[in-house]
DRENLO-147687 format. One record per residue (C-alpha): residue number from 1; residue in three letters; x, y, z. Coordinates in Angstrom, 3 decimals, m for minus. Example, Ala and Ser with C-alpha at 12.3 -4.5 7.8 and 13.67 -1.06 7.14 Angstrom:
% DRENLO-147687
[site 1,ALA,[12.300,m4.500,7.800]]
[site 2,SER,[13.670,m1.060,7.140]]
% end
This chain:
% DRENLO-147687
[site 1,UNK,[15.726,23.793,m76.431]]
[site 2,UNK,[18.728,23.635,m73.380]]
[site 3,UNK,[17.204,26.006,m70.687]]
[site 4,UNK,[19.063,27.091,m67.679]]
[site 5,UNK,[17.532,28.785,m64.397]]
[site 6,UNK,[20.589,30.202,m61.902]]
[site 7,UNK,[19.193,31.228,m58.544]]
[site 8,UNK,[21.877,34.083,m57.517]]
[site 9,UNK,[23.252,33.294,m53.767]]
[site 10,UNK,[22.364,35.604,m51.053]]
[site 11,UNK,[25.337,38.229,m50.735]]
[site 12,UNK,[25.655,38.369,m47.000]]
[site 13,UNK,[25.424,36.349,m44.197]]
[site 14,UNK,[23.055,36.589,m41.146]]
[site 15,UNK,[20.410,34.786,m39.297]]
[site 16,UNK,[18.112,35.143,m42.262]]
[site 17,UNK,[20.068,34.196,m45.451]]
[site 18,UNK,[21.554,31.250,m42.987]]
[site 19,UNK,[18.713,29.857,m42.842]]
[site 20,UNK,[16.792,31.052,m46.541]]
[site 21,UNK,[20.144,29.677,m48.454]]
[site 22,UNK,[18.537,26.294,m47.670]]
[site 23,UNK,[15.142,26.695,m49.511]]
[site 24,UNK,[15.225,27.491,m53.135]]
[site 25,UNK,[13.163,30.363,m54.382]]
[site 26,UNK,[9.806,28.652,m55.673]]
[site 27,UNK,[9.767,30.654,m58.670]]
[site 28,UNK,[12.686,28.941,m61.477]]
[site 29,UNK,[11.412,25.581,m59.882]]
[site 30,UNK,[7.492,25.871,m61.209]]
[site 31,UNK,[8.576,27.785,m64.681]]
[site 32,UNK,[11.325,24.809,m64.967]]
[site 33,UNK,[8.627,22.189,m64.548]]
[site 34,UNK,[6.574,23.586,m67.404]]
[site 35,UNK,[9.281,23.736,m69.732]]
[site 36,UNK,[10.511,20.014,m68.856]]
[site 37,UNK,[6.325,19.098,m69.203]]
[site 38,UNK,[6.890,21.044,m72.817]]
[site 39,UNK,[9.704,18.887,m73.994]]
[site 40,UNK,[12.793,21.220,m73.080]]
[site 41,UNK,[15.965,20.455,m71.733]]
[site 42,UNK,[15.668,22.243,m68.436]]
[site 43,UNK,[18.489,22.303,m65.189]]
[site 44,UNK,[18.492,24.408,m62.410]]
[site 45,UNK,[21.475,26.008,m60.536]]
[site 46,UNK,[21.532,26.711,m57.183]]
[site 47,UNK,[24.435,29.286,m56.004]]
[site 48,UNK,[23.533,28.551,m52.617]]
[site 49,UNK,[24.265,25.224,m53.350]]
[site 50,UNK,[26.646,25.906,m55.497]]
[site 51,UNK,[28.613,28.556,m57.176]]
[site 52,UNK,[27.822,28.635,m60.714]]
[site 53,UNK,[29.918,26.863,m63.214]]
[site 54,UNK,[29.445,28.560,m66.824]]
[site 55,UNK,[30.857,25.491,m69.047]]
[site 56,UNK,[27.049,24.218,m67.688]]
[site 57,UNK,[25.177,26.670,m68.957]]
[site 58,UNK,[26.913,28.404,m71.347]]
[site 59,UNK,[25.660,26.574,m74.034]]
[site 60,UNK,[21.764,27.395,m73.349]]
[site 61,UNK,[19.091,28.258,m75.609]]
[site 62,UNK,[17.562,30.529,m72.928]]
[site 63,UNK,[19.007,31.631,m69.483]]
[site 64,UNK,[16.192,32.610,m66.574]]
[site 65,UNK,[17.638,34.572,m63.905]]
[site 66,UNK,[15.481,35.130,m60.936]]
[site 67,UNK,[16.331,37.856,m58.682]]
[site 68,UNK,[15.573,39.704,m55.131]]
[site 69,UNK,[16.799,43.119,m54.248]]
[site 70,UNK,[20.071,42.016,m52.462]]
[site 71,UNK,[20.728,39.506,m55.644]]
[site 72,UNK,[20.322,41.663,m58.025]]
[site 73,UNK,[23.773,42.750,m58.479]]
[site 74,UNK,[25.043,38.971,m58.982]]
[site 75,UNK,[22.474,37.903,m61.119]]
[site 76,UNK,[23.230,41.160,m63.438]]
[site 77,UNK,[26.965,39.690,m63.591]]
[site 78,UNK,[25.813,36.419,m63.982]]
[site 79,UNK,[23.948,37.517,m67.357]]
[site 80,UNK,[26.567,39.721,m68.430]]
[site 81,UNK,[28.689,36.709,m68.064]]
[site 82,UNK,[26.863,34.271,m69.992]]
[site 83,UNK,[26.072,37.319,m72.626]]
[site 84,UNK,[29.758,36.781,m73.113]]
[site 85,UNK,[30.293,33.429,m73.705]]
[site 86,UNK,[26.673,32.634,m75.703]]
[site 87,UNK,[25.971,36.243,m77.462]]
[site 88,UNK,[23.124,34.424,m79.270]]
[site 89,UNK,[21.635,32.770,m76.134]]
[site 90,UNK,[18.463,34.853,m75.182]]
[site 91,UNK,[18.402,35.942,m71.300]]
[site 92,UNK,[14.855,36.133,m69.169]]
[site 93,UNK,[14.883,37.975,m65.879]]
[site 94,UNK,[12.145,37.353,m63.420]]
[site 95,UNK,[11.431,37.921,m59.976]]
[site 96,UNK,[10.348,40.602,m57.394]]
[site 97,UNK,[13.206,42.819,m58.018]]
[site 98,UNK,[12.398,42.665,m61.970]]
[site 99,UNK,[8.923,43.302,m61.661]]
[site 100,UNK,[9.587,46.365,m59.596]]
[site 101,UNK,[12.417,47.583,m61.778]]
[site 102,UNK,[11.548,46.325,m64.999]]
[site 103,UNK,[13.731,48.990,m66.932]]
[site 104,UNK,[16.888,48.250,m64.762]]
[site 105,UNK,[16.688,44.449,m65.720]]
[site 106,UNK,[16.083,44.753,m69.185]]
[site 107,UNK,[19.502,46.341,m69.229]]
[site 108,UNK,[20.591,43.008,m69.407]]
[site 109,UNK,[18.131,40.616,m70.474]]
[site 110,UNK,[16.175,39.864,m73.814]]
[site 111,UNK,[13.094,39.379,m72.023]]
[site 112,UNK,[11.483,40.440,m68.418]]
[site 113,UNK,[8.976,39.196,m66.644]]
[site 114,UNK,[6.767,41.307,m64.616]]
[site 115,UNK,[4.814,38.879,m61.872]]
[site 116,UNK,[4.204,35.359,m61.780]]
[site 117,UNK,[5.592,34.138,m65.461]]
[site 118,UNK,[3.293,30.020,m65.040]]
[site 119,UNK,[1.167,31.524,m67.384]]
[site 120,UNK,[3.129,33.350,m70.328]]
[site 121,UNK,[6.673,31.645,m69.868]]
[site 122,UNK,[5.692,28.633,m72.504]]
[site 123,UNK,[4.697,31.160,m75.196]]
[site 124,UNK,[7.818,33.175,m74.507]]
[site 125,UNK,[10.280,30.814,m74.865]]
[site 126,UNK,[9.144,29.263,m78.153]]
[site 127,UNK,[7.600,32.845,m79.682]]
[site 128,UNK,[9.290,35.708,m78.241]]
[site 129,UNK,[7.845,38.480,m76.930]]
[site 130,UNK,[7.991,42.454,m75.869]]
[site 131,UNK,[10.901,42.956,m73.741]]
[site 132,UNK,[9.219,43.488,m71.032]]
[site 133,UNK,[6.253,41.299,m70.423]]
[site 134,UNK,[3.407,41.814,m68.160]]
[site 135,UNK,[2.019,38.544,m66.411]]
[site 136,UNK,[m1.210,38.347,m65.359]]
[site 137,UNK,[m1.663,36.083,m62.024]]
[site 138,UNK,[m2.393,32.385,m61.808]]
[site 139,UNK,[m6.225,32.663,m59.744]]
[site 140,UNK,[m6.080,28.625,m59.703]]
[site 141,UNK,[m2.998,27.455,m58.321]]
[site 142,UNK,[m4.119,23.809,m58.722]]
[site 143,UNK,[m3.728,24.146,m62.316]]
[site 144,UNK,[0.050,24.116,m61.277]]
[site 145,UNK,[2.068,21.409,m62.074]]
[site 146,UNK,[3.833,19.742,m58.982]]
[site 147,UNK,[7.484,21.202,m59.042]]
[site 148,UNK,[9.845,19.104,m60.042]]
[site 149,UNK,[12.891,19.522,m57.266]]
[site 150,UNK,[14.932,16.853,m59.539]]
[site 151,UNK,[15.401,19.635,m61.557]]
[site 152,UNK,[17.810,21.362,m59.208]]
[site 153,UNK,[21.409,20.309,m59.533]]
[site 154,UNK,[22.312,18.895,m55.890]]
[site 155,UNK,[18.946,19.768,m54.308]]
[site 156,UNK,[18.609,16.383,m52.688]]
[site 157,UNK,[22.507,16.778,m51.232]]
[site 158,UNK,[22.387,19.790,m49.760]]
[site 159,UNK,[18.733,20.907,m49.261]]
[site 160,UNK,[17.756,20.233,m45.680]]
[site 161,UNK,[13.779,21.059,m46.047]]
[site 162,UNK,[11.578,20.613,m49.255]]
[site 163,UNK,[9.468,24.109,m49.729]]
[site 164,UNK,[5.630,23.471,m50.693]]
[site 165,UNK,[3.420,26.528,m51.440]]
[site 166,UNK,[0.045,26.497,m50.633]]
[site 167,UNK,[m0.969,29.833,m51.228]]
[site 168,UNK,[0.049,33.196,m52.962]]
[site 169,UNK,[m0.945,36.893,m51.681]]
[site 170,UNK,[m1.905,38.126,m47.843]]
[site 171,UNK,[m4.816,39.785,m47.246]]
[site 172,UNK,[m2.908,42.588,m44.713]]
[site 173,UNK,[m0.882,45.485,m46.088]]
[site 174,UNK,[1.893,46.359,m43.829]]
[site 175,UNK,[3.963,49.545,m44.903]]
[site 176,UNK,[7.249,47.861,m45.408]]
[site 177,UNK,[6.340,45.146,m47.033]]
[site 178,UNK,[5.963,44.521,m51.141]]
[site 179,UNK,[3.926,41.048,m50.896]]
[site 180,UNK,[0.644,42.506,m51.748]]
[site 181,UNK,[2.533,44.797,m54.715]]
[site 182,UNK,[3.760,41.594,m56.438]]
[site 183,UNK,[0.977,38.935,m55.236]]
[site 184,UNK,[m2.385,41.053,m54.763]]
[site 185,UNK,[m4.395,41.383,m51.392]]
[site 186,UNK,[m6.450,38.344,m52.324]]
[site 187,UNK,[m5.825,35.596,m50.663]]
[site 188,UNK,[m5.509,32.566,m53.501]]
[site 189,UNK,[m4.557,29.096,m52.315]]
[site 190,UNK,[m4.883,25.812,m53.566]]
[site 191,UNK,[m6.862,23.111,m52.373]]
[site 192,UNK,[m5.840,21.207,m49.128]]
[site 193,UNK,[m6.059,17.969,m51.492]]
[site 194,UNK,[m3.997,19.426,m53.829]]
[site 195,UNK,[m1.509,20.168,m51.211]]
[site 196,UNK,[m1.785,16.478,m49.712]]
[site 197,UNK,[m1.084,14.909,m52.954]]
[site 198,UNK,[2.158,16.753,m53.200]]
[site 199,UNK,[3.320,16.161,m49.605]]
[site 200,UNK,[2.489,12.398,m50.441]]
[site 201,UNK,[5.337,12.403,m52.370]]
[site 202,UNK,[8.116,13.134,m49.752]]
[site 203,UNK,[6.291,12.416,m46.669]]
[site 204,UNK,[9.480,11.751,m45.055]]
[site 205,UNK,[11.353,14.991,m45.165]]
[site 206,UNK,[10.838,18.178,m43.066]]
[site 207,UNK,[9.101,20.870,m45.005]]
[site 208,UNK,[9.057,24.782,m44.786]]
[site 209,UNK,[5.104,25.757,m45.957]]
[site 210,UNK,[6.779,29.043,m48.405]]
[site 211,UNK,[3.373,30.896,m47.673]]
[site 212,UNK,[3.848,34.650,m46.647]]
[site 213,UNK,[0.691,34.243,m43.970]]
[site 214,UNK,[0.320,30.104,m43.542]]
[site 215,UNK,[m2.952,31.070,m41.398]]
[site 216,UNK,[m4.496,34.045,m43.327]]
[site 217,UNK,[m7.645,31.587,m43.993]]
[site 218,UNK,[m8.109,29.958,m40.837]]
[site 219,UNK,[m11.146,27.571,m42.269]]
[site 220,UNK,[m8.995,26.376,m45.080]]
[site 221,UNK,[m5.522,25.926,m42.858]]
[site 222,UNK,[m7.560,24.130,m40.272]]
[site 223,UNK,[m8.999,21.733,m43.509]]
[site 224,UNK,[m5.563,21.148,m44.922]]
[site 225,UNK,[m3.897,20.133,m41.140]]
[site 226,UNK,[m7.175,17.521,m40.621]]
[site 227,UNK,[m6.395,16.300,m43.762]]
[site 228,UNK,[m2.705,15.713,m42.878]]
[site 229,UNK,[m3.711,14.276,m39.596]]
[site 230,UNK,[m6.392,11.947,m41.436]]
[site 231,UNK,[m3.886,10.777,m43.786]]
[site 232,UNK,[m1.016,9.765,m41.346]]
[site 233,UNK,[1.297,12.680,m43.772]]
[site 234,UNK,[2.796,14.252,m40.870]]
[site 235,UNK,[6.608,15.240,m41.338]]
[site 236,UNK,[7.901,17.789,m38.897]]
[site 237,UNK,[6.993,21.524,m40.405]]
[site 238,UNK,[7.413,25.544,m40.269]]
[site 239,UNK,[6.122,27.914,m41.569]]
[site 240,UNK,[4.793,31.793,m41.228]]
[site 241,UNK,[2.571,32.954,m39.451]]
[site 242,UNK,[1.159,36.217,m37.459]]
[site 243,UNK,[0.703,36.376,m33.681]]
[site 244,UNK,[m3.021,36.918,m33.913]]
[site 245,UNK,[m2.728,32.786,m34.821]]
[site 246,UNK,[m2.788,32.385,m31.151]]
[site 247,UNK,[m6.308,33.855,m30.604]]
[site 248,UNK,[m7.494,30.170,m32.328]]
[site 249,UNK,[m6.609,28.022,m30.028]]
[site 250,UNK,[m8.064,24.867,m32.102]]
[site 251,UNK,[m5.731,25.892,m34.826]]
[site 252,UNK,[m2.585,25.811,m32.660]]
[site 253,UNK,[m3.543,22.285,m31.100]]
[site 254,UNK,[m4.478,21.281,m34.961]]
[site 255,UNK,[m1.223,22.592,m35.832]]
[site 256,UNK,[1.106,20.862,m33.025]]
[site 257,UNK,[m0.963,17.406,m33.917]]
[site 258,UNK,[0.240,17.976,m37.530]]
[site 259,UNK,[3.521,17.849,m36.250]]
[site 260,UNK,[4.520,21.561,m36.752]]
[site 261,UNK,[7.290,22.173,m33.877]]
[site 262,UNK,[8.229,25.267,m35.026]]
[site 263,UNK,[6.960,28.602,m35.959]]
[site 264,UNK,[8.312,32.096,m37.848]]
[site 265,UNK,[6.290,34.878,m36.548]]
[site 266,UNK,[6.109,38.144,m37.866]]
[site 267,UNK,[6.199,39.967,m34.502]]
[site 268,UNK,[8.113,43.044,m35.832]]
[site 269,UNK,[7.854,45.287,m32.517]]
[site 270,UNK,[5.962,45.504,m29.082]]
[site 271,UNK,[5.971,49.600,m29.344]]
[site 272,UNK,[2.247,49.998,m29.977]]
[site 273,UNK,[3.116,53.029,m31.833]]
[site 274,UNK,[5.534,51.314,m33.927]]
[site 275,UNK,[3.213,48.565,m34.845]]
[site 276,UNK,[0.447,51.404,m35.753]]
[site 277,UNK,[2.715,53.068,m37.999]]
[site 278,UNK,[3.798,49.629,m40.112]]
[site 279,UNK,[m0.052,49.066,m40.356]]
[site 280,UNK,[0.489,45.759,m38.500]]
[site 281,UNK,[m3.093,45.908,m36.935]]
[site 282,UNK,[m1.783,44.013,m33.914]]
[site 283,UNK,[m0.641,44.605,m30.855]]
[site 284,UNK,[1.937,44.039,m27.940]]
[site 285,UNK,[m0.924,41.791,m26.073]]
[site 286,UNK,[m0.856,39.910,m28.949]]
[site 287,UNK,[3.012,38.778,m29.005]]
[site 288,UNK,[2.683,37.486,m25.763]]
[site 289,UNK,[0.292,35.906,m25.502]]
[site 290,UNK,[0.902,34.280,m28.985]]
[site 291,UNK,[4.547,33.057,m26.973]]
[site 292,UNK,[2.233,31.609,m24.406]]
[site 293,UNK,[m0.239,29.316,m26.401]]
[site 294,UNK,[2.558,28.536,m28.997]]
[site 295,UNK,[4.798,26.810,m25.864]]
[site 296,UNK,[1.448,25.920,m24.050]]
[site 297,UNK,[1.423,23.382,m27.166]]
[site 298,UNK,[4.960,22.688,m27.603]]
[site 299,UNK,[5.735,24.560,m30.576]]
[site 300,UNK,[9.198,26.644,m30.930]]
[site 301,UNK,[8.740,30.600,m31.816]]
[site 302,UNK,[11.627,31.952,m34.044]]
[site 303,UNK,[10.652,35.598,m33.636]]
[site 304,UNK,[10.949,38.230,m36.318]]
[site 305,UNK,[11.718,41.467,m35.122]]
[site 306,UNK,[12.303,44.503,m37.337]]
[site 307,UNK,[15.346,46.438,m34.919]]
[site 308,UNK,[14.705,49.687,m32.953]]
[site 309,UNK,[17.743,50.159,m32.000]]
[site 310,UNK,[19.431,48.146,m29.001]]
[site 311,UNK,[16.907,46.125,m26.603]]
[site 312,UNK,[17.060,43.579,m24.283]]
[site 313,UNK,[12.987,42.476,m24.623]]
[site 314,UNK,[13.678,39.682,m27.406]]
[site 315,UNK,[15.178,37.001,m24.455]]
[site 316,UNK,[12.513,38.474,m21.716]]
[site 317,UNK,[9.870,37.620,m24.074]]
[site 318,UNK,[11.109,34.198,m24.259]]
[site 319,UNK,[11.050,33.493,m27.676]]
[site 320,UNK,[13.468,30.574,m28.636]]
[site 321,UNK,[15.311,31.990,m31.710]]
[site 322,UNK,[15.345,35.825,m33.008]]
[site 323,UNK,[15.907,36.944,m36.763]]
[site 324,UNK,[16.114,40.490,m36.044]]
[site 325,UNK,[16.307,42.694,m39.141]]
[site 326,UNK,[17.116,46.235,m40.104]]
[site 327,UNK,[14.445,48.262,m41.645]]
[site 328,UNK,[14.195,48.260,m45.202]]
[site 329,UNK,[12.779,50.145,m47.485]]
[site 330,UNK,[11.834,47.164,m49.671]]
[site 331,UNK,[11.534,48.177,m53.667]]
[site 332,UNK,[7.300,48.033,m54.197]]
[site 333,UNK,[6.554,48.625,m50.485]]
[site 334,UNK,[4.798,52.095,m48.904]]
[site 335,UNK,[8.095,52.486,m47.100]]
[site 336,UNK,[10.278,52.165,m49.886]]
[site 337,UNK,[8.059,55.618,m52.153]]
[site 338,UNK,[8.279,57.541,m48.251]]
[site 339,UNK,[11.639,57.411,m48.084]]
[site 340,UNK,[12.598,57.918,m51.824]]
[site 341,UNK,[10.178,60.386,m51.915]]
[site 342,UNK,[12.110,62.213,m48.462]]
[site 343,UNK,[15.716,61.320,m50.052]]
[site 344,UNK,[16.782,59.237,m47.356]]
[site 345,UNK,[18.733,56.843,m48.732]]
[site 346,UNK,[22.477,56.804,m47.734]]
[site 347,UNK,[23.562,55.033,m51.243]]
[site 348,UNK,[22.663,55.342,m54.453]]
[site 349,UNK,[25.584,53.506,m56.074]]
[site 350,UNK,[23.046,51.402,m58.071]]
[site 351,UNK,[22.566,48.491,m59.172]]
[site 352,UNK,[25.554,47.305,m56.994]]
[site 353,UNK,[24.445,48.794,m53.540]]
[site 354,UNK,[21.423,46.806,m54.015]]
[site 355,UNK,[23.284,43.963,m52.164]]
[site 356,UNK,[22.967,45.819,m48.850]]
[site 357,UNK,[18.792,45.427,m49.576]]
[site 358,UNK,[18.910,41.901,m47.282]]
[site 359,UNK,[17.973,43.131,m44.507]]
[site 360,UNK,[21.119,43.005,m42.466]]
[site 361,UNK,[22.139,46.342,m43.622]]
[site 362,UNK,[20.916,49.732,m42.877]]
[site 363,UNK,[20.143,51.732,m46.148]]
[site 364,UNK,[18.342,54.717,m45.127]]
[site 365,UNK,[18.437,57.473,m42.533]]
[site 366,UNK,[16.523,56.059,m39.743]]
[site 367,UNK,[14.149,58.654,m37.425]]
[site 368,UNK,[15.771,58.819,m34.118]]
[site 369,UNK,[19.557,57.920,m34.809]]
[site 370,UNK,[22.638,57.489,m37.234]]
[site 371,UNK,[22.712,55.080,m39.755]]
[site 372,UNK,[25.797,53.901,m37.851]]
[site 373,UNK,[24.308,54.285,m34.230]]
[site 374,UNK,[21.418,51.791,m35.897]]
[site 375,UNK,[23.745,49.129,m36.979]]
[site 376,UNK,[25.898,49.007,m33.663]]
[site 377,UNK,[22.691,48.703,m31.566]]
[site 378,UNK,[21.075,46.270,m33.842]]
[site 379,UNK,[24.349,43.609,m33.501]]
[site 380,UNK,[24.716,44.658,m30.032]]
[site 381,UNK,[21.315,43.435,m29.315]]
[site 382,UNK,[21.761,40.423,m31.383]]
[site 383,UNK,[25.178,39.623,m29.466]]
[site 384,UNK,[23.037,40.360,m26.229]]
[site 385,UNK,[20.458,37.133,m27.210]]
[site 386,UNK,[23.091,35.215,m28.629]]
[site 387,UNK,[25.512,35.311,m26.329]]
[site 388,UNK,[27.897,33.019,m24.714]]
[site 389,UNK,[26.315,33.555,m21.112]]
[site 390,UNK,[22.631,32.315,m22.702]]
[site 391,UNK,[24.517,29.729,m24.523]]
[site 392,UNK,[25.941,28.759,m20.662]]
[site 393,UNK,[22.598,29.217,m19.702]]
[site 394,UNK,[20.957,26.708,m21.723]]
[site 395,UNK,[23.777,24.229,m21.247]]
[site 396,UNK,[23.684,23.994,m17.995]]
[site 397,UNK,[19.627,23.600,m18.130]]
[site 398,UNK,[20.146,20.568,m20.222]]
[site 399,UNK,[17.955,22.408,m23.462]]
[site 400,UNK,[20.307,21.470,m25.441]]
[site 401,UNK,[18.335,22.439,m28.880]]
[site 402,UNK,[18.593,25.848,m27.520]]
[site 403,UNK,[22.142,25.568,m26.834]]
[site 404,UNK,[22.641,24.563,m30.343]]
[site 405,UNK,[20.881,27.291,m31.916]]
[site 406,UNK,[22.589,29.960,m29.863]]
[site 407,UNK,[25.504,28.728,m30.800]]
[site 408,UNK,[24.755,29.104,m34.837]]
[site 409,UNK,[23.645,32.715,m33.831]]
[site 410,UNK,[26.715,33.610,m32.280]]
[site 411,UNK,[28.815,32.198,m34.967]]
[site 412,UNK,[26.653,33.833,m37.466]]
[site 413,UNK,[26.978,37.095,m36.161]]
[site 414,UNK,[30.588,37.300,m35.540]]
[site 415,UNK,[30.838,36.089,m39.314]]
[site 416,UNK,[28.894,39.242,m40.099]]
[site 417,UNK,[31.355,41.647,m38.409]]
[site 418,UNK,[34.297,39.983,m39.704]]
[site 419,UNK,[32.513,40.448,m43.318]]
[site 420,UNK,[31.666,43.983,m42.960]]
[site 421,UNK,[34.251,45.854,m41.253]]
[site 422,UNK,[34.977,48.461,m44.411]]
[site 423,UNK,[30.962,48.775,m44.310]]
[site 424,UNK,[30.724,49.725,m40.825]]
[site 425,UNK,[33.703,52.401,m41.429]]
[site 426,UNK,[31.675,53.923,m44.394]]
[site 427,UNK,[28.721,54.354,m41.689]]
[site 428,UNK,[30.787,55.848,m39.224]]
[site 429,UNK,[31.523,58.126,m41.875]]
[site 430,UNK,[28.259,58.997,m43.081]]
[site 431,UNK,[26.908,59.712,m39.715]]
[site 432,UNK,[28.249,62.753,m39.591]]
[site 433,UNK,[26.672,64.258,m42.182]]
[site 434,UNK,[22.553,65.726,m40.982]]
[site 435,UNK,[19.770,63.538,m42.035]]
[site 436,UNK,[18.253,64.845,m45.741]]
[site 437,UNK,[15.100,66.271,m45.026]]
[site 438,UNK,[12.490,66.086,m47.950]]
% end
């Protein structure tokens, strides 16, 4: 059979999809492999690459459409689209979003896939199934098959980092977030031999470890970066992490000999009460003195900080980059069943308001301001770190790097305002209507 993946492209632009539009999602990569280790005709399309062209696909046996929230609405088009020009081509819809909202997707596929599809994807394609198919989860990921990046049409021309997963699931269970809903609490990862193997294979390019918690088994991480360091496989590396990394000293120094300059931590606040109510179990000791050891051994911190409103602490801290993000009430989260459950939300045009979900865009009434009020404050304090006096700053202090990546963030951000002007007017709007109360 001819079987087509399309990753949808991100729908907005800030500091996070500027920087996630370069990594493919894992997902279509790994089901792609089996089906090419099956005997399939299998491609992979990119729109973050690449917008999609349909005279490549729409001959396929099978379409797979993997979506997030804020893709959802494109990859719905994109199957209504292909529905179009192949009615007899069957359609499979995957991904968080799908296994969250399995009714909404099947709407517009033949077949969706609840969870991680590795283990039912090669019975689907040549059998059939229910329309909605429950997946139970891979507990070895070394039975995996290496993805096959080949697969992706101009992955090797416009990718800047190859994505290796070592691990699926995070032991924690903060309120906003839906890892744990789609990948369980326990912590599964595959051996650190495993993992060499693959990174044998492209040694020589920088890679982004897709973990959701690269450190959440300290024992094992520590085994995997001695066996990188034994074996000489040492390309430049980042990946995420949470501040209490920094209380293991050994790990950081293991980690900055592995030659990892660069680190994405999930900060989210240093409002103690804040942190208590996401069920972060951390606190503001903890982000600073993570900052500390993390330069103490040379290695970058891109902070991720979920917005309060305007603040000025993200360039005291000292962090080197900030990804701050608006609040969202991700679909399978605690937060998400709070504030549907409180009618909070200030859309409900769905599916098509599910673009806003990216975390750029505020969705839902927050507790001490406007919707409107939270979205001025947020880009104001974004503006304040990325501004042209800091970029001055870091000129004239020869740090060049940092220079550079203030730069990108002020660029990035005035791309966001000139793309959502008529969205900030329809929040101006709205704020002058009272909160909902439950």
């Amino acid at each position: 059979m001819k079987i087509s993946f399309v990753e949808p492209k991100t729908p907005s632009y800030n500091v996070y999809t500027a920087f996630i539009k370069h990594l493919p999602m894992m997902g279509p990569i790994y089901l792609g492999t089996i089906l090419k280790n099956d005997g399939h005709e299998v491609a992979i399309y990119n729109e973050n690459i690449e917008e999609i062209d349909y005279s490549k696909i729409k001959d396929s046996d099978i379409l797979g459409i993997s979506i997030m929230t804020a893709t959802a609405p494109r990859g719905y088009e994109i199957a209504e689209n292909f529905r179009a020009l192949n009615p007899k081509g069957r359609i499979i819809i995957g991904g968080v979003h799908a296994t969250f909202l399995p009714e909404e997707a099947a709407q517009y596929a033949d077949h969706v896939v609840e969870g991680e599809g590795e283990l039912v994807i090669s019975d689907l394609v040549k059998y059939g199934g229910e329309r909605i198919v429950q997946c139970n989860p891979v507990q070895n990921l070394d039975d995996l098959p290496f993805p096959d990046f080949s697969l992706i049409d101009g992955f090797r021309k416009r990718m800047r980092m190859t994505p290796v997963s070592t691990s699926r699931g995070c032991p924690y269970d903060c309120t906003f977030c839906s890892v744990t809903a789609m990948f369980g609490r326990k912590y599964r990862f595959r051996s650190p031999e495993s993992v060499i193997e693959e990174l044998s294979r492209f040694k020589h390019r920088s890679i982004f470890f897709y973990d959701d918690n690269f450190g959440a088994n300290r024992a094992r991480t520590k085994e995997l970066l001695n066996l990188m360091i034994e074996h000489k496989i040492t390309p430049q590396w980042i990946t995420q992490v949470r501040a209490d990394i920094a209380k293991d000293e050994e790990l950081v120094s293991l980690m900055a000999e592995a030659n990892c300059r660069n680190l994405a931590i999930g900060f989210e606040s240093v409002d103690p009460e804040v942190l208590k109510s996401y069920n972060k179990k951390q606190t503001p000791e903890d982000v600073t003195n993570c900052i500390r050891v993390l330069h103490k051994y040379g290695i970058r911190v891109h902070g991720m900080f979920i917005s309060e409103g305007y603040s000025d602490i993200y360039h005291k801290l000292g962090i080197d980059s900030l990804q701050l993000s608006i609040l969202i009430p991700v679909i399978g989260s605690k937060l998400y069943t709070s504030v549907q459950s409180a009618r909070k939300f200030i859309t409900e045009k769905f599916p098509n308001d599910w673009k806003l979900f990216d975390g750029g865009h505020v969705v839902h009434w927050p507790d001490n301001m406007s919707p409107y009020e939270m979205q001025k404050q947020t880009i104001q304090a974004l503006k304040n770190f990325y501004s042209r006096h800091n970029m001055v700053k870091m000129f004239v202090k020869g740090k060049i790097k940092d220079f550079r990546i203030r730069q990108m963030g002020y660029r990035i951000i005035k791309k966001w305002e000139a793309q959502n002007r008529d969205y900030m007017a329809r929040l101006e709007e709205i704020q002058i209507t009272p909160s909902p109360t439950p």
